[in-house]
Backbone as CSV, one residue per row, in Angstrom:
resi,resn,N_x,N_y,N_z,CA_x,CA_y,CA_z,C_x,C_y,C_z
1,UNK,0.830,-1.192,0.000,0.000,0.000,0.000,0.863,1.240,0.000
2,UNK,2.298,1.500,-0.729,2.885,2.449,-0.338,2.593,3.433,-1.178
3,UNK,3.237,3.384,-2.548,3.295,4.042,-3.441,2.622,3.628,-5.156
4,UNK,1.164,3.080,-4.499,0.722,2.743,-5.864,-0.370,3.815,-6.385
5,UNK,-0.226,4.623,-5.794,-1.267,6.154,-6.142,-0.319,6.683,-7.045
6,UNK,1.146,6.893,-7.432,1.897,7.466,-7.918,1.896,7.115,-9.633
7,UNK,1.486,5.767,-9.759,1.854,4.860,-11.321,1.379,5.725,-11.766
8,UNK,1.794,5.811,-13.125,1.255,6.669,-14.349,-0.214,6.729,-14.385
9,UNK,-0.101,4.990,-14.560,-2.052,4.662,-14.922,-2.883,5.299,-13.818
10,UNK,-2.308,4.780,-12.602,-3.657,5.119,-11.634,-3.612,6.802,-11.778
11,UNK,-2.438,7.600,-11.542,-2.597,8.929,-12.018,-3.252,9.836,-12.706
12,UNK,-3.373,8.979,-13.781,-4.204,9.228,-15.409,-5.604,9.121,-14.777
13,UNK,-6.025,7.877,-14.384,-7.158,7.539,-14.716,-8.121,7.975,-13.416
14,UNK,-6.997,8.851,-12.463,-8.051,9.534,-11.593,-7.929,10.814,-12.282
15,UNK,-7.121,11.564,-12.607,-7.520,12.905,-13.190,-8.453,13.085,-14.319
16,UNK,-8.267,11.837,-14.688,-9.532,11.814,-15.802,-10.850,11.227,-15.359
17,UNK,-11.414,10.703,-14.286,-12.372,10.904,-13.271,-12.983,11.919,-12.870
18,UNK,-11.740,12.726,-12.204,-12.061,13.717,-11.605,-12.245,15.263,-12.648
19,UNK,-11.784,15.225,-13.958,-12.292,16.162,-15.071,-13.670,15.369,-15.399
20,UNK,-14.000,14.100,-15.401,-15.386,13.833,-15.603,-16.115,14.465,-15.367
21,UNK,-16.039,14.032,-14.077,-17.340,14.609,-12.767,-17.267,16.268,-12.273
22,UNK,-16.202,16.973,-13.052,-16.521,18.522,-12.652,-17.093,19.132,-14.168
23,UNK,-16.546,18.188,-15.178,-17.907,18.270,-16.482,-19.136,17.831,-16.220
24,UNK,-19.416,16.735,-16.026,-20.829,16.214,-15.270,-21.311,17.529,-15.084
25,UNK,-20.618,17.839,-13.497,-21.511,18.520,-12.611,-21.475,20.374,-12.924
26,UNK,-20.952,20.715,-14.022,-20.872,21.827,-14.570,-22.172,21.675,-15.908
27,UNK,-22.147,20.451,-16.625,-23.522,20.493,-17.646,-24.811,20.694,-16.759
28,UNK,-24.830,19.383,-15.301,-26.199,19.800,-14.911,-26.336,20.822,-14.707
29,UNK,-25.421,21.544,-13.666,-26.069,23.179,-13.347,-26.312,23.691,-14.435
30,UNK,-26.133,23.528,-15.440,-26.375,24.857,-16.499,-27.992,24.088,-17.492
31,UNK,-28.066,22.965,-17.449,-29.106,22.117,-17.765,-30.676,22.914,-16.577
32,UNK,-30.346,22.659,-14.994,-30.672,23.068,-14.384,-30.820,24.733,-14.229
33,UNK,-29.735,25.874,-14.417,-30.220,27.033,-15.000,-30.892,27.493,-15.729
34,UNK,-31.008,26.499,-16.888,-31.994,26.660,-18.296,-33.572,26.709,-17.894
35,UNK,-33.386,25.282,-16.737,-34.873,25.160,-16.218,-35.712,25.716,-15.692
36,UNK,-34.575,26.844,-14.465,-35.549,27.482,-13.840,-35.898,29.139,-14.492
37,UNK,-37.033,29.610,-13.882,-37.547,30.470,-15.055,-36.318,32.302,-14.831
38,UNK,-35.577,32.138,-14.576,-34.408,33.444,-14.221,-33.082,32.608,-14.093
39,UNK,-32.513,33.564,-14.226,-30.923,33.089,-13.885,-30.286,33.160,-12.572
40,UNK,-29.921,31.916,-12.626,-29.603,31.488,-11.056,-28.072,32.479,-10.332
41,UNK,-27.570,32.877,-11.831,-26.499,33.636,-10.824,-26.486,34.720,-11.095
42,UNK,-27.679,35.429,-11.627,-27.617,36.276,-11.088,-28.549,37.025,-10.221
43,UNK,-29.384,36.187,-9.833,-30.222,36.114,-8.573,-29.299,36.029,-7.702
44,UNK,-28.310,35.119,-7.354,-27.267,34.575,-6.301,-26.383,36.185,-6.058
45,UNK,-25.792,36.178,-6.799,-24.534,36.909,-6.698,-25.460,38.421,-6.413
46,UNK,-26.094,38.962,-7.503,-26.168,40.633,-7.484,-27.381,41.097,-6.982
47,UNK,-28.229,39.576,-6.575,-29.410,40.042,-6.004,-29.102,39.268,-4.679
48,UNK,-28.393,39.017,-4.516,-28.238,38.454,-2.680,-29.170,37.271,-2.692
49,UNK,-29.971,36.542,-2.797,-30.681,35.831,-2.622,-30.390,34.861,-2.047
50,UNK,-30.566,34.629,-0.665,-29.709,33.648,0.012,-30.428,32.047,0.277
51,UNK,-31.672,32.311,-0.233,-33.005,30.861,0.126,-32.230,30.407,-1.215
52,UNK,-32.323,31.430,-2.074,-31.713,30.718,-3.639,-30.632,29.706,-3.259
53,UNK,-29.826,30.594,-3.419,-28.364,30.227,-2.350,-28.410,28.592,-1.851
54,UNK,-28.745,28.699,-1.021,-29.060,27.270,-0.191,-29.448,26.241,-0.643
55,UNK,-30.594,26.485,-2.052,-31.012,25.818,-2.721,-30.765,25.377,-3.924
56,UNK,-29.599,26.161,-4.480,-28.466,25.394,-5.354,-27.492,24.824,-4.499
57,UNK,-27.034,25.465,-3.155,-26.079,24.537,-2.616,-26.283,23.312,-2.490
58,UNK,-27.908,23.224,-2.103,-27.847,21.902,-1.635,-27.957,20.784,-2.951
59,UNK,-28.371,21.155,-4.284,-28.623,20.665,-5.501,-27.430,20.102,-5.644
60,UNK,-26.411,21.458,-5.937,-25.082,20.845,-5.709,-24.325,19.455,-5.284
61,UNK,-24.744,20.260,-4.086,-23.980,18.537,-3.013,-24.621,17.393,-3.763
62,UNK,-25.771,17.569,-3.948,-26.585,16.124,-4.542,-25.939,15.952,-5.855
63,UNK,-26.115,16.411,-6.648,-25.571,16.099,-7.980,-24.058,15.580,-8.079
64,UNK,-23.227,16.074,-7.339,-21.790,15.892,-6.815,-21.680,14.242,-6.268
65,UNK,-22.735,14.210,-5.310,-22.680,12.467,-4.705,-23.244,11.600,-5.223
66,UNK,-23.922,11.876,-6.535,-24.750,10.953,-7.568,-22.845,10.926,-7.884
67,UNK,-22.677,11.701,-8.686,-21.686,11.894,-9.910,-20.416,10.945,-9.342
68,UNK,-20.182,10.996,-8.417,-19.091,10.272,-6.926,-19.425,8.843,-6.945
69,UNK,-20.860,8.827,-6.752,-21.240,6.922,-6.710,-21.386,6.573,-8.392
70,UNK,-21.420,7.341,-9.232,-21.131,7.130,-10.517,-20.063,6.777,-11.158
71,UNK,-19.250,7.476,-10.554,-17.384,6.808,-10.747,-16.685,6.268,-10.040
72,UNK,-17.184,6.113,-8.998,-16.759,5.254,-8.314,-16.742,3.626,-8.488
Protein backbone atom coordinates (compact mmCIF):
# COMPACT_ATOMS: atom_id res chain seq x y z
CA UNK A 1 0.00 0.00 0.00
CA UNK A 2 2.89 2.45 -0.34
CA UNK A 3 3.30 4.04 -3.44
CA UNK A 4 0.72 2.74 -5.86
CA UNK A 5 -1.27 6.15 -6.14
CA UNK A 6 1.90 7.47 -7.92
CA UNK A 7 1.85 4.86 -11.32
CA UNK A 8 1.26 6.67 -14.35
CA UNK A 9 -2.05 4.66 -14.92
CA UNK A 10 -3.66 5.12 -11.63
CA UNK A 11 -2.60 8.93 -12.02
CA UNK A 12 -4.20 9.23 -15.41
CA UNK A 13 -7.16 7.54 -14.72
CA UNK A 14 -8.05 9.53 -11.59
CA UNK A 15 -7.52 12.91 -13.19
CA UNK A 16 -9.53 11.81 -15.80
CA UNK A 17 -12.37 10.90 -13.27
CA UNK A 18 -12.06 13.72 -11.61
CA UNK A 19 -12.29 16.16 -15.07
CA UNK A 20 -15.39 13.83 -15.60
CA UNK A 21 -17.34 14.61 -12.77
CA UNK A 22 -16.52 18.52 -12.65
CA UNK A 23 -17.91 18.27 -16.48
CA UNK A 24 -20.83 16.21 -15.27
CA UNK A 25 -21.51 18.52 -12.61
CA UNK A 26 -20.87 21.83 -14.57
CA UNK A 27 -23.52 20.49 -17.65
CA UNK A 28 -26.20 19.80 -14.91
CA UNK A 29 -26.07 23.18 -13.35
CA UNK A 30 -26.38 24.86 -16.50
CA UNK A 31 -29.11 22.12 -17.77
CA UNK A 32 -30.67 23.07 -14.38
CA UNK A 33 -30.22 27.03 -15.00
CA UNK A 34 -31.99 26.66 -18.30
CA UNK A 35 -34.87 25.16 -16.22
CA UNK A 36 -35.55 27.48 -13.84
CA UNK A 37 -37.55 30.47 -15.06
CA UNK A 38 -34.41 33.44 -14.22
CA UNK A 39 -30.92 33.09 -13.88
CA UNK A 40 -29.60 31.49 -11.06
CA UNK A 41 -26.50 33.64 -10.82
CA UNK A 42 -27.62 36.28 -11.09
CA UNK A 43 -30.22 36.11 -8.57
CA UNK A 44 -27.27 34.58 -6.30
CA UNK A 45 -24.53 36.91 -6.70
CA UNK A 46 -26.17 40.63 -7.48
CA UNK A 47 -29.41 40.04 -6.00
CA UNK A 48 -28.24 38.45 -2.68
CA UNK A 49 -30.68 35.83 -2.62
CA UNK A 50 -29.71 33.65 0.01
CA UNK A 51 -33.00 30.86 0.13
CA UNK A 52 -31.71 30.72 -3.64
CA UNK A 53 -28.36 30.23 -2.35
CA UNK A 54 -29.06 27.27 -0.19
CA UNK A 55 -31.01 25.82 -2.72
CA UNK A 56 -28.47 25.39 -5.35
CA UNK A 57 -26.08 24.54 -2.62
CA UNK A 58 -27.85 21.90 -1.63
CA UNK A 59 -28.62 20.66 -5.50
CA UNK A 60 -25.08 20.84 -5.71
CA UNK A 61 -23.98 18.54 -3.01
CA UNK A 62 -26.58 16.12 -4.54
CA UNK A 63 -25.57 16.10 -7.98
CA UNK A 64 -21.79 15.89 -6.82
CA UNK A 65 -22.68 12.47 -4.71
CA UNK A 66 -24.75 10.95 -7.57
CA UNK A 67 -21.69 11.89 -9.91
CA UNK A 68 -19.09 10.27 -6.93
CA UNK A 69 -21.24 6.92 -6.71
CA UNK A 70 -21.13 7.13 -10.52
CA UNK A 71 -17.38 6.81 -10.75
CA UNK A 72 -16.76 5.25 -8.31
Amino acid sequence: MGMEWIKPGVLLGSLVFALMGVLIFWLCFIVIDKLTPYNLWEEIVEKQNMALALVVAAMSLGICIIVAAAIH
